[in-house]
PLY file of the C-alpha trace (Angstrom):
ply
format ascii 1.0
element vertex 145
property float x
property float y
property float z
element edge 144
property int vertex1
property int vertex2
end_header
-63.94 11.66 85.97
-61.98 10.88 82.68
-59.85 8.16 81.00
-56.89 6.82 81.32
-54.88 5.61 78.40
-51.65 3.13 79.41
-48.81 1.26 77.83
-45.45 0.26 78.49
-42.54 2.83 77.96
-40.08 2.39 74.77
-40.94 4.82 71.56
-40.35 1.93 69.49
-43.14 0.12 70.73
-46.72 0.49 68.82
-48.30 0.44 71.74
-46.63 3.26 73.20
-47.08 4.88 69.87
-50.91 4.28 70.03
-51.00 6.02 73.86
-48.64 8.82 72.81
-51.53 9.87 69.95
-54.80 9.35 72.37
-56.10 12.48 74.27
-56.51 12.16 77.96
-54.32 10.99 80.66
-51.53 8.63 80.23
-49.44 6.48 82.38
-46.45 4.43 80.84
-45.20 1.79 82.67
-42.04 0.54 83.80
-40.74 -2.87 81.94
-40.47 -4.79 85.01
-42.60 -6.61 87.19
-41.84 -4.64 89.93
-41.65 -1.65 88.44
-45.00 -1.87 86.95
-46.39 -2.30 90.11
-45.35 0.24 91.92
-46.84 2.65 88.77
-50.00 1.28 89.23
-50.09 1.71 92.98
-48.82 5.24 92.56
-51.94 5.99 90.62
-53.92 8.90 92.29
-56.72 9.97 90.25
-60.03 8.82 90.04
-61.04 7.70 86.49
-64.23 5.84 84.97
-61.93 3.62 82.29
-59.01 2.74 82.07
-57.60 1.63 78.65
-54.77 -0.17 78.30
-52.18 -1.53 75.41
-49.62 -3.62 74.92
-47.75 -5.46 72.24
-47.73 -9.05 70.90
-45.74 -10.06 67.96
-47.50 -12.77 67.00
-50.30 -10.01 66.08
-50.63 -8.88 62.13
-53.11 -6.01 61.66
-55.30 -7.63 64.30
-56.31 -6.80 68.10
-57.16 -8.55 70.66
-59.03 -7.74 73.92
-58.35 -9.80 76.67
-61.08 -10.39 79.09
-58.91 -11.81 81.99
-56.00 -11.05 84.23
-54.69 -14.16 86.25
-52.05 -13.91 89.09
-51.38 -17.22 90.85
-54.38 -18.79 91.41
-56.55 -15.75 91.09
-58.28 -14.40 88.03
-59.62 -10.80 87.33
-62.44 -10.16 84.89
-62.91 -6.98 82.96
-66.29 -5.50 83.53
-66.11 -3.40 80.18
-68.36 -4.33 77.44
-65.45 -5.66 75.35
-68.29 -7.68 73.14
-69.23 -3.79 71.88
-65.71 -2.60 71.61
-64.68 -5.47 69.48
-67.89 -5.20 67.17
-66.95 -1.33 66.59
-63.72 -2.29 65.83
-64.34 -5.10 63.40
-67.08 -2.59 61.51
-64.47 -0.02 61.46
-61.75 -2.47 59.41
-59.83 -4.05 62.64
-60.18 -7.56 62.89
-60.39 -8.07 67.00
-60.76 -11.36 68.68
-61.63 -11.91 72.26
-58.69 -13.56 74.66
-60.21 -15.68 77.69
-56.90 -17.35 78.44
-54.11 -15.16 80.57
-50.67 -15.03 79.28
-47.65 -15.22 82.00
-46.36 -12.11 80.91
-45.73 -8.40 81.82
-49.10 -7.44 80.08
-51.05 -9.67 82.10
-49.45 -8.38 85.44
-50.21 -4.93 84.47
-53.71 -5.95 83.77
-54.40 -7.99 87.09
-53.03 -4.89 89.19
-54.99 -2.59 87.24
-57.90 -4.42 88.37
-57.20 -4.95 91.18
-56.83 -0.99 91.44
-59.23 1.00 89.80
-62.68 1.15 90.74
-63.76 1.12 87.05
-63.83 -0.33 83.84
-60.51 -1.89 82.60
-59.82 -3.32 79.30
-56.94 -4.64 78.00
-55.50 -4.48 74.02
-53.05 -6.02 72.61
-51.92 -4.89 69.36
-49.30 -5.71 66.23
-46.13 -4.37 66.08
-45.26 -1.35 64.88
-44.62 -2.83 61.32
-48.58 -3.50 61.14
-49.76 -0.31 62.70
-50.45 2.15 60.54
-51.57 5.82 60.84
-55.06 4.90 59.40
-54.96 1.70 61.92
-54.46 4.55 64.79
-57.25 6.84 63.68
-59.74 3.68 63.36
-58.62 2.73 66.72
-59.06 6.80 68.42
-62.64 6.71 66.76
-64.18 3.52 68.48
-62.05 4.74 71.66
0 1
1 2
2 3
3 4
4 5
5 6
6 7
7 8
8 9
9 10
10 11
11 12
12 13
13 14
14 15
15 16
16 17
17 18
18 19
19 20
20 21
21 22
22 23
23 24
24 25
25 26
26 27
27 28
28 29
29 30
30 31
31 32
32 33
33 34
34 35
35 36
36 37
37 38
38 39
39 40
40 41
41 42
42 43
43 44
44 45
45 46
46 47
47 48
48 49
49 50
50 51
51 52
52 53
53 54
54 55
55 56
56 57
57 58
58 59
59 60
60 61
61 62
62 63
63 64
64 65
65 66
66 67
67 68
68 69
69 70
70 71
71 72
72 73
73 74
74 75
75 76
76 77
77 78
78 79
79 80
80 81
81 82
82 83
83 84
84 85
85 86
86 87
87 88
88 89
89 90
90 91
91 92
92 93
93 94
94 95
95 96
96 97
97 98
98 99
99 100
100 101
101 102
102 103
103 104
104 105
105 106
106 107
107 108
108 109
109 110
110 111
111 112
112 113
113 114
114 115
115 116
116 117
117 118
118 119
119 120
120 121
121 122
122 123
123 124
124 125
125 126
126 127
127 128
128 129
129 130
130 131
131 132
132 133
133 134
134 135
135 136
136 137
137 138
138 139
139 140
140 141
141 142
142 143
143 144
């Protein structure tokens, strides 16, 4: 079993940019709701994580991990040990937060059919834009991944 690394597609996005750099499998999504879906249902292999990024703005220099997916009425929890992942990050120079609330947005419908999915650990990032990402920012990121 391995990893799987996904974003959304658009080379000026830094989360793309953070996929593109990662070694292991890699899925970029579609920018639509419906498109997205249909990625994730396409996916065939069998993997024991599944990482995935996307972008918020309103991030500078920071991450943030969110914790929970929420379609409708129905919310999806991340089983990964994001506690851990965000205490690596923060000792290796990336300030991370935590998010508990679910966005209405293409991330978070990624996210919910991801879990929904895969029969493993999901986690979610969201990260600055590409003004704030740096190449050192990247390699911090790779080592705690």
């Amino acid at each position: 079993m391995s990893t799987l690394y996904v974003s959304f597609k658009g080379n000026g996005n830094s989360a793309n940019k953070i996929v593109r750099s990662l070694n292991g499998d890699k899925l970029f999504l579609t920018n639509s709701y419906n498109g997205l879906k249909k990625d994730i249902d396409n996916i065939n292999g069998i993997y024991n994580s599944v990482y995935m990024f996307g972008l918020d703005k309103r991030l500078k220099g920071t991450v943030r991990i969110d914790c929970v997916a929420q379609k409708g009425d129905v919310c999806l929890y991340s089983d990964m040990d994001s506690d851990s992942i965000a205490t690596k990050l923060n000792k290796s120079g990336i300030i991370t937060d935590l998010g508990n609330i679910p966005f209405q947005s293409l991330c978070n419908d990624a996210y919910w059919y991801m879990l929904r999915k895969c029969n493993c650990h999901v986690v979610f990032f969201h990260v600055p834009s590409i003004k704030y990402i740096t190449e050192n920012f990247i390699e911090k990121l790779k080592t705690v991944l």
